[in-house]
C-alpha positions in Angstrom: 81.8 90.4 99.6 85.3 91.8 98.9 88.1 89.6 96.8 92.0 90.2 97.4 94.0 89.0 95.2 97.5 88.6 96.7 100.8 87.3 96.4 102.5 87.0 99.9 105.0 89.6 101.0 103.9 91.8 97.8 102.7 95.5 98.5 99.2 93.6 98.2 99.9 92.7 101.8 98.5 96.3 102.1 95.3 95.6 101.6 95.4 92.4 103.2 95.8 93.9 106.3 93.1 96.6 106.1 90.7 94.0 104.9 91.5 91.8 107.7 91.6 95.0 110.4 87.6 96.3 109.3 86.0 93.2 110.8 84.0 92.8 107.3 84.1 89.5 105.6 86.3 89.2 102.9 88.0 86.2 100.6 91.8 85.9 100.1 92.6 84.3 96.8 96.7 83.9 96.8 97.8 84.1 93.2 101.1 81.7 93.0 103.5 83.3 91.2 105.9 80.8 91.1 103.5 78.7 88.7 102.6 82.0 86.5 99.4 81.6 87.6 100.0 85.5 87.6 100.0 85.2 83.9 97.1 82.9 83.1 94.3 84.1 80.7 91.6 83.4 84.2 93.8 86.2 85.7 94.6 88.6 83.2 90.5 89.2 83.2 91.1 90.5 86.5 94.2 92.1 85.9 95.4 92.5 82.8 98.6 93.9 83.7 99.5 90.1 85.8 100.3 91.7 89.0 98.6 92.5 92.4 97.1 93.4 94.5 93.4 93.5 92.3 90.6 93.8 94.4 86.7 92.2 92.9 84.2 94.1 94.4 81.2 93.0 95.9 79.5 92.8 92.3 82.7 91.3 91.1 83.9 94.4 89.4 88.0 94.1 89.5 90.1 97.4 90.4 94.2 97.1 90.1 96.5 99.6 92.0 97.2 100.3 95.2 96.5 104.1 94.7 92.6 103.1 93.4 91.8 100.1 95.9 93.7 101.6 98.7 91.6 105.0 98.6 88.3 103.0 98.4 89.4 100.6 100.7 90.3 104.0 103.1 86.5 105.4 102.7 84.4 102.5 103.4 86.4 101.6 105.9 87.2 104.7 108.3 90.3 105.1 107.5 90.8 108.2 104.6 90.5 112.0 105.7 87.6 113.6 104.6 89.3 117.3 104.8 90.3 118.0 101.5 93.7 119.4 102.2 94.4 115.9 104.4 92.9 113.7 101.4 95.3 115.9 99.4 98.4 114.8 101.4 97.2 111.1 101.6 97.1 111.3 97.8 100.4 113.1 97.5 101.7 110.0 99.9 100.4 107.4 98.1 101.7 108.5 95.4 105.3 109.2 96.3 105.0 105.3 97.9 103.7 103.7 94.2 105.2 105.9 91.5 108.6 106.7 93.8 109.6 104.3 96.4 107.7 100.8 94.9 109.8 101.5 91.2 113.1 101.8 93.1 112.8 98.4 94.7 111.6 96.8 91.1 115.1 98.6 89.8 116.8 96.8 92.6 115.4 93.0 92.0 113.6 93.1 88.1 116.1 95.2 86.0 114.6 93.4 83.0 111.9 95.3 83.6 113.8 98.5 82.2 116.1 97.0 79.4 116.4 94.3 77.3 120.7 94.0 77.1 121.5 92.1 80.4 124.7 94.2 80.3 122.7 97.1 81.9 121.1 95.1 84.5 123.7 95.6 87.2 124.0 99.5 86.4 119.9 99.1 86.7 119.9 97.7 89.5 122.5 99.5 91.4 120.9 102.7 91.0 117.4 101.3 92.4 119.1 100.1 95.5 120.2 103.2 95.9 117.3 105.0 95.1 115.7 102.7 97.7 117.9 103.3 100.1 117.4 106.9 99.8 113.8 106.9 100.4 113.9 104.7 103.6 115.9 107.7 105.2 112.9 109.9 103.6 110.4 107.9 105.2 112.5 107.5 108.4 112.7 111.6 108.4 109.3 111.5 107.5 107.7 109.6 110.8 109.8 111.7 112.9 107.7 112.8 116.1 104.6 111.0 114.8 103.0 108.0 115.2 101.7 107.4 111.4 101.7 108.9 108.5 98.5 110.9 108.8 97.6 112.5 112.0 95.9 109.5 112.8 96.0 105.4 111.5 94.7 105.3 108.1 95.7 102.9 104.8 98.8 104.5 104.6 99.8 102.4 107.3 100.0 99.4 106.4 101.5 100.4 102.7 104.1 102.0 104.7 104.9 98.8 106.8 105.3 97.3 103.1 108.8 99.1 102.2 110.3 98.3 105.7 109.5 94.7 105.2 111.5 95.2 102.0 114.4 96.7 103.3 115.0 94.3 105.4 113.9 90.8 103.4 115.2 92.0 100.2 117.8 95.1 99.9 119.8 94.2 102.9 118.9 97.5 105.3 120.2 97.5 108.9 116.4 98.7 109.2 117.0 99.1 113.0 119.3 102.1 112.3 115.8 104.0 110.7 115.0 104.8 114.4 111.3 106.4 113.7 110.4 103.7 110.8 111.5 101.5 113.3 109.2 102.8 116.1 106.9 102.8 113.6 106.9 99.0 112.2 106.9 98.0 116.0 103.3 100.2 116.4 102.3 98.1 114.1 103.4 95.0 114.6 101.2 95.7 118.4 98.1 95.3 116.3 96.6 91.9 116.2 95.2 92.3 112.3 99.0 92.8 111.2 99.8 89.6 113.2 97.7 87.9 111.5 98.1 89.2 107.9 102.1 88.4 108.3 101.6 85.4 110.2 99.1 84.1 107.4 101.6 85.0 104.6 104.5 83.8 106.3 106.2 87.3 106.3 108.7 88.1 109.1 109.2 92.3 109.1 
């Protein structure tokens, strides 16, 4: 059986909601961040780096990233293109989402992340809200005239739902003015896994 390892409203809420969406038992281990259990030698073994999501598999080997368990996540579920130009722009997308548009919102709420003298937070961290800000309207421009990202539902999905969440819980984003990420969240907000997933981490999007 699969493990998540989450923190709630994190980008592991991804993977939440395709694990809870394939019908496939599956344990949800919440790691509380606000007693460092993030930073505990138990979880460090899973995930060195202190962060989620990590996925065990079923023989309890961990995998960290979005762009490894969402792919594998994607082909034993149904939900990754098997054409290799498709899995090429999946990749391409779920790369732009982790090494662009996930960054950007760090910028925005961790600048001591990126520098040590707290005189450069603010300059930090005005640039990654607006570096945020900027990708919304990519994505917005991005889910004009289609339903999802792919030409059909896939793990993108939900990882996609992830930023909008963001925008408007943590950077402030009149996220009704992104008309097609808007049309968008609502799609998925109609299926009952994604209720469940936000209703479970207590995540209003």
């Amino acid at each position: 059986m699969l493990t998540l390892y989450y923190s709630p409203g994190a980008c592991s809420m991804a993977a939440h909601i395709i694990l809870e969406e394939s019908g496939e038992a599956y344990e949800a281990k919440r790691v509380d961040f606000s007693n460092g259990e993030q930073r505990t030698e138990a979880y460090r073994k899973i995930n060195p780096l202190g962060r989620v999501p990590a996925l065990a598999l079923d023989d309890g080997t961990p995998v960290a990233e979005n762009t490894a368990i969402l792919p594998y996540l994607g082909k034993r579920f149904g939900q990754w293109p098997t054409d290799p130009v498709a899995e090429a722009r999946a990749l391409s997308l779920i790369g732009f989402f982790a090494a662009s548009v996930h960054p950007a919102h760090a910028q925005a709420r961790r600048p001591e992340r990126y520098a040590a003298d707290k005189s450069a937070f603010t300059a930090i961290q005005d640039m990654g809200r607006k570096s945020y800000i900027g990708y919304l309207q990519q994505i917005d421009g991005m889910l004009a005239g289609r339903d999802w990202f792919l030409d059909s539902y896939s793990v993108l999905d939900p990882y996609g739902l992830v930023f909008y969440s963001w925008g408007l819980r943590f950077h402030e984003q009149p996220m009704q003015d992104y008309k097609n990420y808007t049309a968008f969240r609502d799609r998925m907000l109609a299926r009952p896994a994604v209720r469940r997933v936000l209703d479970a981490e207590k995540i209003m999007t």
